[in-house]
C-alpha angles and dihedrals in degrees: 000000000000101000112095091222087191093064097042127100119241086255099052086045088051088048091038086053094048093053100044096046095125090044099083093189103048087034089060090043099053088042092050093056100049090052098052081059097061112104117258093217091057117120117259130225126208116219103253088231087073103041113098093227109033106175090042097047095037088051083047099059088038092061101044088048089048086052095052087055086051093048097046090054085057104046088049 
C-alpha cells in the first residue's frame, strides 16, 4: 500500500475506503485508522437489535438528544 492513512484527513480516508472497497486489506486498514481516530468521549449508541426494549430506549435517546438541541439554542 502506497497511501500514508496517518497523514491523511477523515475525508481523504472516507474517500480512500470507498475506492479501495473490493480491496479487503487496504479496506481494514483505512477503516482501522479512522476509527482509532473516533473520540473516545463520544456518546455511544446501542443498536437498537440488542436493546431489551427497543421502541422505549431508542425513544429515550431520541428525546434527550432532542433536549440538548433545545438547551444549546438557549444557551446560544
Amino acid at each position: 500500500m502506497t497511501a500514508n492513512l496517518k497523514e491523511m484527513t477523515n475525508a481523504e480516508l472516507k474517500q480512500h475506503i470507498s475506492e479501495h472497497r473490493n480491496d479487503e486489506e487496504a479496506f481494514h486498514a483505512a477503516l482501522q485508522e479512522l476509527m482509532n481516530r473516533r473520540d473516545p468521549n463520544a456518546p455511544f449508541y446501542p443498536c437498537p437489535i440488542d436493546l431489551t426494549d427497543p421502541e422505549g430506549e431508542m425513544e429515550a435517546i431520541f428525546k434527550e438528544k432532542l433536549e440538548q438541541i433545545e438547551r444549546a439554542k438557549k444557551t446560544e
